[in-house]
Every structure is written in structure tokens, then in C-alpha cells.
C-alpha positions in Angstrom: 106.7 77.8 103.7 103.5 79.6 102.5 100.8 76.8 101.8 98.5 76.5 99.5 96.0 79.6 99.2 92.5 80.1 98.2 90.2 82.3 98.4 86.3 82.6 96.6 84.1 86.3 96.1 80.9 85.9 96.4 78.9 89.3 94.3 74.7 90.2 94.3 73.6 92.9 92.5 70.7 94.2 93.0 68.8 96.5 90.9 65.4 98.5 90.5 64.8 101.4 87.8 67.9 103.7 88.1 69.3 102.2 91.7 71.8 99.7 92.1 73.1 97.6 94.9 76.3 96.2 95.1 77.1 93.1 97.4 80.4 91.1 97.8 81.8 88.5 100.4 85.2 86.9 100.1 86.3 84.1 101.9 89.8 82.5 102.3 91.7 79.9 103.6 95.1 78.4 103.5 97.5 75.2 104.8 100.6 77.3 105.6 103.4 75.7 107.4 104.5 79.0 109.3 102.2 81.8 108.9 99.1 82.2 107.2 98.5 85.4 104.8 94.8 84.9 103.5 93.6 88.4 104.3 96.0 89.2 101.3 94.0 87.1 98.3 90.7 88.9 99.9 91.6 91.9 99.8 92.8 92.0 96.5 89.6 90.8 94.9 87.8 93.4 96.8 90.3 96.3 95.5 89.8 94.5 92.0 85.9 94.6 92.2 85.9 98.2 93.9 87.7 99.3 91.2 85.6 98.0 88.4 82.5 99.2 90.4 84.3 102.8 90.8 84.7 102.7 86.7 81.2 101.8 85.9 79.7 104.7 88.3 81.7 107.0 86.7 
């Protein structure tokens, strides 16, 4: 009913002396029958990187 899902995170860091910048894009896509539910995957990997990113700058 749900498809296949997929979904891909694309991260750049940047960084010069003490400053560091932190890119990501996620992408997503899906073959579901009734409804399609790829915001889901993205988001997660955003929440999983934010979090790890959160960690680091203390």
C-alpha cells in the first residue's frame, strides 16, 4: 500500500579558522500505490543530522 521509499542527504561543510558552515539537502521519492509519505524519510535525516550538529556545538 506504501511503496517503495527513498530518500538521499546531501551535507557541505564549510570551514575557515574558528567558523563553520553547515549545509544539507534531502531529497526523496517513492512508488506508493495510495498515498505517498516521502516528507517523512527527509525529515528524519534532517532531525538526525540537526541533532548531531546541536551535540558537536555544544
Amino acid at each position: 500500500m506504501i511503496g517503495s521509499n527513498r530518500v538521499s542527504l546531501s551535507v557541505t561543510l564549510v570551514g575557515r579558522g574558528d567558523s563553520l558552515f553547515l549545509s544539507a539537502i534531502t531529497s526523496g521519492g517513492s512508488q506508493a500505490v495510495f498515498f505517498k509519505i516521502n516528507t517523512l524519510g527527509e525529515q528524519s535525516f534532517l532531525g538526525k543530522l540537526q541533532s548531531l550538529a546541536e551535540s558537536y556545538t555544544g
